[in-house]
ROLO-837580 format. One record per residue (C-alpha): x, y, z; residue in three letters. Coordinates in steps of 0.5 Angstrom, whole numbers, padded with zeros to 4 digits, always signed. Layout:
XYZALA/...
This chain:
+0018+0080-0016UNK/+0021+0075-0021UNK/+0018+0067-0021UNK/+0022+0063-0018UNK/+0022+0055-0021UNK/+0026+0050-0017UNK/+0032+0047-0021UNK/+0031+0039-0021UNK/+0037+0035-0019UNK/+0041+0033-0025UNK/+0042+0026-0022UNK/+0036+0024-0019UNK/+0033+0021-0026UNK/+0038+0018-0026UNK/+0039+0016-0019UNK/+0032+0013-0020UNK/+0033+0008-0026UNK/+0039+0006-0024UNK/+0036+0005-0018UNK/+0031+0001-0020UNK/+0036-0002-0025UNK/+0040-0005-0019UNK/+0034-0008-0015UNK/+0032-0012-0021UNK/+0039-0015-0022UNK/+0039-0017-0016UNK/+0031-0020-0017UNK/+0034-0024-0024UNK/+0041-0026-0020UNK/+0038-0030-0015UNK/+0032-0033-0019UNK/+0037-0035-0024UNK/+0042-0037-0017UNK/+0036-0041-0015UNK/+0035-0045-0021UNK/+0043-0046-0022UNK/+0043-0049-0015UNK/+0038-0054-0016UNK/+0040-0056-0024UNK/+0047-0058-0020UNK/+0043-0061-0014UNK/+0039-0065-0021UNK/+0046-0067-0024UNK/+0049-0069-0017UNK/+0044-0074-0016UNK/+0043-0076-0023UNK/+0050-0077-0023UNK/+0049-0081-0017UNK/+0043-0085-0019UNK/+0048-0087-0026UNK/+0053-0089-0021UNK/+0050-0094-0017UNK/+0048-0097-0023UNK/+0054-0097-0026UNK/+0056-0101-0019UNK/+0051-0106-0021UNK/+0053-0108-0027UNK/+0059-0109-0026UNK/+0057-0114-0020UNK/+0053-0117-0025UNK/+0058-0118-0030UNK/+0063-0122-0024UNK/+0060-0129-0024UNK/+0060-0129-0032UNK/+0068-0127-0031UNK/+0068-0133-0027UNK/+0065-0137-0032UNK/+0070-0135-0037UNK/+0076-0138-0034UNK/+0078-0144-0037UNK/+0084-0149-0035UNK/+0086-0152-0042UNK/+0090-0159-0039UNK/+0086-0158-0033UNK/+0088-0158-0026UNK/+0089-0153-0021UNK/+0094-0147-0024UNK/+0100-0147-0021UNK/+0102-0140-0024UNK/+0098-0136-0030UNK/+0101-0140-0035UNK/+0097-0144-0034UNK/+0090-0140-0034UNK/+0086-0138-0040UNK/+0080-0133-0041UNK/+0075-0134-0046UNK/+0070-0128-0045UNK/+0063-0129-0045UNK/+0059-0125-0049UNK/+0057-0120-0044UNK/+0065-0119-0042UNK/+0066-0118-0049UNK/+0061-0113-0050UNK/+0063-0108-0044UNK/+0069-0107-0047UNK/+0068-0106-0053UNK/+0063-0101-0051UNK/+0069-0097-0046UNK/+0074-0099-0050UNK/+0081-0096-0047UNK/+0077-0095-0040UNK/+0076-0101-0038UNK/+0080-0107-0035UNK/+0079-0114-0032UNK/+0083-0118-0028UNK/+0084-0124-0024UNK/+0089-0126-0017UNK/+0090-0132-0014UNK/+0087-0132-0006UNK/+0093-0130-0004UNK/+0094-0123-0008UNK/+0098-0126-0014UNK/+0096-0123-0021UNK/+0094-0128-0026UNK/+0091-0123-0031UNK/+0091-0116-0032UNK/+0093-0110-0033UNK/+0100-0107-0028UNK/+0095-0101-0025UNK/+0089-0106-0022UNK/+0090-0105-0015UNK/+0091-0112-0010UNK/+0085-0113-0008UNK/+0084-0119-0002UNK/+0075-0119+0000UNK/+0076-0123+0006UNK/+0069-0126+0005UNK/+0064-0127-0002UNK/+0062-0121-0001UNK/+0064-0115-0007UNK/+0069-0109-0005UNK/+0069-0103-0009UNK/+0074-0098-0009UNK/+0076-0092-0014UNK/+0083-0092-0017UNK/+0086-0086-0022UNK/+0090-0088-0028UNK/+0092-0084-0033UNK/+0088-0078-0031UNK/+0082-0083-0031UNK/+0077-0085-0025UNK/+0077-0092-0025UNK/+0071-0095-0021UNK/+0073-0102-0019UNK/+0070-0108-0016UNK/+0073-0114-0013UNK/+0070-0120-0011UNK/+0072-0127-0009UNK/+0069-0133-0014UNK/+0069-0140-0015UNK/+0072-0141-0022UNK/+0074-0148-0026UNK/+0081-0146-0024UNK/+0079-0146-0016UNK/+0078-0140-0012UNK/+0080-0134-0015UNK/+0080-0126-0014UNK/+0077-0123-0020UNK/+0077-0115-0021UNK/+0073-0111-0027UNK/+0075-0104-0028UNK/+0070-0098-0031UNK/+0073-0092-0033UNK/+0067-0088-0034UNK/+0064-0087-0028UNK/+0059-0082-0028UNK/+0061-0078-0022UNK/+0067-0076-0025UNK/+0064-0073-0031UNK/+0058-0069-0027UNK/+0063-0062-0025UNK/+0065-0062-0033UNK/+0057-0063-0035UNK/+0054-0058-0030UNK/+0059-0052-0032UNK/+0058-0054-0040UNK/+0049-0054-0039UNK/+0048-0050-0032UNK/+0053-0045-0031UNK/+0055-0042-0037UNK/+0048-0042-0041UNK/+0045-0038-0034UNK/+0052-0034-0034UNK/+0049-0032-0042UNK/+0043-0031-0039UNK/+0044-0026-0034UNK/+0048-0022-0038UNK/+0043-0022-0044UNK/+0038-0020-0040UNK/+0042-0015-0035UNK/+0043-0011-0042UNK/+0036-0012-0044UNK/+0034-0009-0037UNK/+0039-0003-0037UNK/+0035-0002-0044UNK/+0029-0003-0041UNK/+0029+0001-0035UNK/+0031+0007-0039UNK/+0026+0006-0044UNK/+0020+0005-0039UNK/+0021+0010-0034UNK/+0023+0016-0039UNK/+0015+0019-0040UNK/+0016+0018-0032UNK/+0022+0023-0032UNK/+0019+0027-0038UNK/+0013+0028-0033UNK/+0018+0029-0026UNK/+0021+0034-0030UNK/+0015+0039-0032UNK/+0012+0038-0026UNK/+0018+0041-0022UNK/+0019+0047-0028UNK/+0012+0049-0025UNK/+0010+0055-0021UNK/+0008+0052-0015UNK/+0002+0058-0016UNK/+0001+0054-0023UNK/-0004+0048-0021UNK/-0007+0048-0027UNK/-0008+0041-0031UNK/-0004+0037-0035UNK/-0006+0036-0042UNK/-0007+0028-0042UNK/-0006+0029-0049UNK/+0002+0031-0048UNK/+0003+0024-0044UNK/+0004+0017-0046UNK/-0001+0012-0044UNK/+0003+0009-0039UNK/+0003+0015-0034UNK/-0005+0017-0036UNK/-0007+0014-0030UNK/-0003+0018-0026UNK/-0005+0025-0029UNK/-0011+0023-0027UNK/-0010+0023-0020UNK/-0005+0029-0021UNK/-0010+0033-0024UNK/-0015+0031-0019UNK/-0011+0033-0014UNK/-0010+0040-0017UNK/-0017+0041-0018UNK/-0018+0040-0011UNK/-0012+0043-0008UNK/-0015+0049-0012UNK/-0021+0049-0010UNK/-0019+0050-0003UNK/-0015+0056-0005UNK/-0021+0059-0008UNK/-0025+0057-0002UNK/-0021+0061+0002UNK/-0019+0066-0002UNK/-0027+0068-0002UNK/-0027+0067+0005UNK/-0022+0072+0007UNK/-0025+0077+0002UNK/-0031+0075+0004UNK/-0029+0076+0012UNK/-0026+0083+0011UNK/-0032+0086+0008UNK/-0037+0082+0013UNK/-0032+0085+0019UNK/-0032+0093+0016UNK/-0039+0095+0018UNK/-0040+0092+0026UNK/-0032+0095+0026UNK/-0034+0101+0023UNK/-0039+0102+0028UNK/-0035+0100+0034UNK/-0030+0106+0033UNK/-0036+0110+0030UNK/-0038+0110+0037UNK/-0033+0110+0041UNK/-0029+0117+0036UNK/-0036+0120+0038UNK/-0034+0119+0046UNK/-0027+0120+0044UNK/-0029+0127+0041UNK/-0033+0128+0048UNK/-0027+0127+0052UNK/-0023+0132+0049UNK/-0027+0138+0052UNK/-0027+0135+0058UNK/-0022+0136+0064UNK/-0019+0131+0067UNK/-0022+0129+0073UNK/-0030+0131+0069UNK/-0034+0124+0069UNK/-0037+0123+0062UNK/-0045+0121+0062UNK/-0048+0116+0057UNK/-0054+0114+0056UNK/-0058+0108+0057UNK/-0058+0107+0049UNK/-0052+0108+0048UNK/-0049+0103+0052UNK/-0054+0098+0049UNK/-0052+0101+0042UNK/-0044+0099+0043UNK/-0046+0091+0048UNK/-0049+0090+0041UNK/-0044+0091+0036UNK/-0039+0089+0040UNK/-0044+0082+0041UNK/-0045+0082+0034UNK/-0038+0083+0032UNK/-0036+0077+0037UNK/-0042+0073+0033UNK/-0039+0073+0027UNK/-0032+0073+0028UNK/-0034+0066+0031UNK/-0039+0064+0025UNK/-0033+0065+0021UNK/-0028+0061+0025UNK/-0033+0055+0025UNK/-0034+0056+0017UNK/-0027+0056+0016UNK/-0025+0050+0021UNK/-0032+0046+0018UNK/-0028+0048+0011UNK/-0021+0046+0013UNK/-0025+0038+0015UNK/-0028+0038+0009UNK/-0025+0032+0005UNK/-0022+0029+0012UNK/-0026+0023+0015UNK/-0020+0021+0021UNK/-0021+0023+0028UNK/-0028+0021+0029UNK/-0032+0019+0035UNK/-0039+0016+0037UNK/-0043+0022+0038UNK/-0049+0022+0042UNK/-0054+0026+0039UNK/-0059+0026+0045UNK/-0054+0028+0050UNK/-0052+0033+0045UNK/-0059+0036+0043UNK/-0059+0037+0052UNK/-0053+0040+0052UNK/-0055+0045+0046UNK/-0061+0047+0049UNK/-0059+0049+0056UNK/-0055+0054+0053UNK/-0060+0058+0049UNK/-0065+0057+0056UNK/-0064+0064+0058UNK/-0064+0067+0051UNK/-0071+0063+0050UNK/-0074+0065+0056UNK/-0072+0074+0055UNK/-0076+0072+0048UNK/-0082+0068+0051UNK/-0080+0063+0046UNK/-0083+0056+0049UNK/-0076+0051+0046UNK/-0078+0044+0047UNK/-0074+0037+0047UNK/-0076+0031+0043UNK/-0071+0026+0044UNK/-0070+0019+0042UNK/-0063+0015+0042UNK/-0059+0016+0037UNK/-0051+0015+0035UNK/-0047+0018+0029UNK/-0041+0018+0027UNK/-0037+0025+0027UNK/-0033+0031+0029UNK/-0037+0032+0036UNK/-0035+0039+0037UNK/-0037+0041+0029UNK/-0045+0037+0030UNK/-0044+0041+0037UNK/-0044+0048+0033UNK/-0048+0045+0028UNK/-0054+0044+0033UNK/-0052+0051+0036UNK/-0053+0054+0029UNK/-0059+0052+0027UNK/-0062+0053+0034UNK/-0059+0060+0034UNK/-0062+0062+0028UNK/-0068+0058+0029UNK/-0070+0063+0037UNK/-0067+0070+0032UNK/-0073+0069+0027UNK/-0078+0066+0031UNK/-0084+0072+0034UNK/-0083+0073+0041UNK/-0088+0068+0044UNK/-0087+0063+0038UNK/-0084+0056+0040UNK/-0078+0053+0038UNK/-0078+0045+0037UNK/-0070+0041+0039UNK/-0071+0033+0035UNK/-0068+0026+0035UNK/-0068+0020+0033UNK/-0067+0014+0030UNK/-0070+0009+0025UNK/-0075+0013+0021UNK/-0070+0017+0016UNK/-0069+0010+0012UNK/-0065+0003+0015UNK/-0060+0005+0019UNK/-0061+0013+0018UNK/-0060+0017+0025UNK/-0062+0025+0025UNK/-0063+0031+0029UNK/-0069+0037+0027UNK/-0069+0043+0028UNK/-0077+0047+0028UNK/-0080+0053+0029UNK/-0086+0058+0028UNK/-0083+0063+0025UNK/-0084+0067+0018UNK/-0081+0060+0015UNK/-0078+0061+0008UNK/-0080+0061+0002UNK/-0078+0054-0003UNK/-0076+0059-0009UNK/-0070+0061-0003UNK/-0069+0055+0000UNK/-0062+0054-0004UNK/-0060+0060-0004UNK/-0059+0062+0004UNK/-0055+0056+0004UNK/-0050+0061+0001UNK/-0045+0065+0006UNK/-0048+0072+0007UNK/-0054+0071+0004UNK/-0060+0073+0008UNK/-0068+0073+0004UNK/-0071+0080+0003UNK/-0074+0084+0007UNK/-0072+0080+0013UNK/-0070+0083+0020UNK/-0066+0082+0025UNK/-0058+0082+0026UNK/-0056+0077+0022UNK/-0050+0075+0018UNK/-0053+0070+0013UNK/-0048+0064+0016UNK/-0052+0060+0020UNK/-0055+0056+0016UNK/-0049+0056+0011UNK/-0044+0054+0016UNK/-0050+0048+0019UNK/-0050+0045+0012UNK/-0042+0046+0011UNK/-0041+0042+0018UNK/-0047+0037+0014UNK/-0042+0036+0009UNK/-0036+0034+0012UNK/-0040+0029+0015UNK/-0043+0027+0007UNK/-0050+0030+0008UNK/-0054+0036+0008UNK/-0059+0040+0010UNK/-0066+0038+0008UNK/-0071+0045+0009UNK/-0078+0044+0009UNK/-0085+0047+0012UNK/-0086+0047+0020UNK/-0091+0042+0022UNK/-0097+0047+0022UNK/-0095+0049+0015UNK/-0091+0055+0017UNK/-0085+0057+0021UNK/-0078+0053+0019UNK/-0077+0045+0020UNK/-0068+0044+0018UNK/-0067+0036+0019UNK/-0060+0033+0018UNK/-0059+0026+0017UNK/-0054+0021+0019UNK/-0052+0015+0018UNK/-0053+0011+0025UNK/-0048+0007+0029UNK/-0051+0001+0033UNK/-0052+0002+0040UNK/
């Protein structure tokens, strides 16, 4: 059957950079709005603040503008022939500093103009008090105060106008030093970005695209070597994540191998048994009734009970296997009530051995899958009454404390041929029984207890009974406070 290998959508590369593209153009306009924004809030209220001082120094020009008028034949002036200006100082050097943008200008109280230019509004201040209007001339912004004072001409109106009003000019200064250097910035680095972009996420697509070109059958690592730096990191976990998706490959494939080989002989006996009743029958009328004997009949509930066992073994093995790297759905687990609940299960296999299986119990809590510490125990116990010599005893323990600071556990022991040190880790391997050992067995009991104790991150420890024979199986837990 040709390999078929996943074509990758042309345009998802693409998709994914300009993507990302767009998001960092957004990111970057509205950093760059937000200053912008608050440059021309800085420049309004700049613009502002020059603008209020520029009233003040017109204000505190109008009293030295009354000083400058004199009446040279003395007397009040009739018309504005008879009104002369000699500029103070101060006068002079506002408008040399703003020459053709300033003006000065004086009326009689009752609108008259004396001196002036023609665009100088009339001003008439009801009281001492200043008026500041704004008057375009010429296309500039004139600011004007007006103010009533008294002169060595009598009660006049003086007027002084400055064309350089700070808030006029603020627009043309935050388009020149805010709009368009971000406008310039913005289009540099979207260029530099688009550049960016391209250049930083290539080893990813190089990385996407020889992934998709896989065989999903090839799980092989990727050679760290073949890739930049900047994705190092991230091959790793892909190469971790293969090994581990690998491993359970294996681990089922070894089981179904295992399972069918394990399954072939109680199997073959059951059929051998019933072909032989079979080819019985075939001589026999229809209405014969076809005699077994006792031991037959015991023969086939045996096989039938030891077919039954182990398709249940291999189903606890295998669903302690699918759990073995998944640490949800757990629950507090109450190992005392647990060891109580086991051992009224095996009370009647116990008593048809003579066997004497006992309970010592403290309280004690874990965190686990109750149902897999349930088949644990089950195993242990099972396993513990199958190879203990009729007349034996079969010892159910747990605690909590003395396994280690906030260690819980439970023990299985007994008082049967044990098994020697030198064997210890190999019957925890599936299948695997010691030499010379008797008794129906499969070799599952220990290797599914110790892969249970795994996926709670522990295992069995083997040991001596206490009188130093016989087997003691202890599992440790961490403990949960009461």
């Amino acid at each position: 059957m040709p390999r078929v290998v996943p074509t990758p959508e042309p345009g998802a590369p693409r998709d994914l950079i300009g993507g990302l593209r767009r998001r960092l153009m957004v990111m970057l306009l509205a950093t760059i709005g937000a200053i912008g924004a608050a440059t021309v809030a800085f420049h309004y209220q700049g613009a502002g603040t020059a603008a209020l001082q520029q009233d003040q120094r017109l204000l505190r020009l109008v009293p030295m503008l009354a000083d400058s008028v004199v009446v040279p034949r003395g007397g009040a002036p009739t018309d504005g022939t008879d009104l002369t200006l000699l500029m103070a100082p101060p006068i002079q050097e506002f408008l040399a500093d703003r020459d053709g943008h300033t003006a000065v200008g004086v009326f009689s109280p009752q609108g008259e103009r004396l001196v002036g230019a023609d665009w100088l509004p009339v001003l008439l201040p009801t009281t001492e008090a200043p008026e500041f209007v704004s008057v375009v001339d010429a296309g500039v912004t004139h600011r004007v105060v007006a103010q009533r004072a008294v002169t060595e001409a009598g009660e006049l109106i003086l007027v002084l106008a400055d064309g350089s009003d700070a808030r006029q000019h603020w627009l043309r200064n935050v388009l020149l030093r805010v709009l368009l250097p971000n406008l310039a910035l913005f289009a540099v680095a979207a260029g530099v970005l688009g550049w960016g972009v391209t250049r930083a996420l290539q080893p990813l697509m190089d990385l996407r695209q020889a992934v998709e070109r896989r065989s999903p059958r090839d799980l092989s690592p990727i050679d760290e070597r073949q890739t930049p730096a900047e994705v190092r990191p991230l091959v790793n976990a892909l190469n971790r994540l293969f090994a581990r998706v690998n491993e359970q490959s294996d681990t089922q494939r070894r089981f179904v191998a295992d399972a069918a080989h394990q399954l072939r002989t109680p199997l073959a006996g059951l059929q051998a048994q019933v072909e032989a009743w079979a080819q019985a029958a075939r001589s026999m009328g229809a209405g014969d009734l076809l005699s077994l004997r006792a031991e037959q009949v015991l023969r086939l509930r045996d096989a039938t009970r030891n077919t039954t066992q182990l398709a249940n073994q291999l189903l606890a093995l295998s669903r302690a296997d699918a759990l073995r790297d998944d640490d949800t759905a757990r629950e507090t687990v109450d190992l005392a009530e647990l060891c109580e609940t086991v051992l009224a299960h095996f009370l009647d296999a116990a008593g048809a051995r003579r066997i004497d299986l006992g309970l010592e119990a403290a309280p004690a809590r874990v965190q686990g899958h109750a149902w897999l510490l349930r088949e644990l125990l089950i195993n242990l116990v099972d396993n513990a009454i199958k190879y203990t010599p009729v007349g034996g005893a079969v010892t159910l323990r747990c605690g909590q404390g003395d396994g280690g600071a906030g260690a819980a556990w439970i023990e299985v022991e007994d008082d049967g041929p044990g098994i020697a040190p030198a064997e210890r880790a190999r019957v925890l391997q599936r299948f695997y029984r010691v030499p010379g050992t008797g008794g129906s067995g499969h070799g599952l009991g220990l290797a599914i207890a110790d892969g249970i104790a795994r996926v709670h991150h522990t295992q069995l420890r083997l040991g001596s009974g206490a009188a130093g024979h016989g087997l003691c199986v202890r599992v440790v837990f961490d403990a949960v406070a009461h």
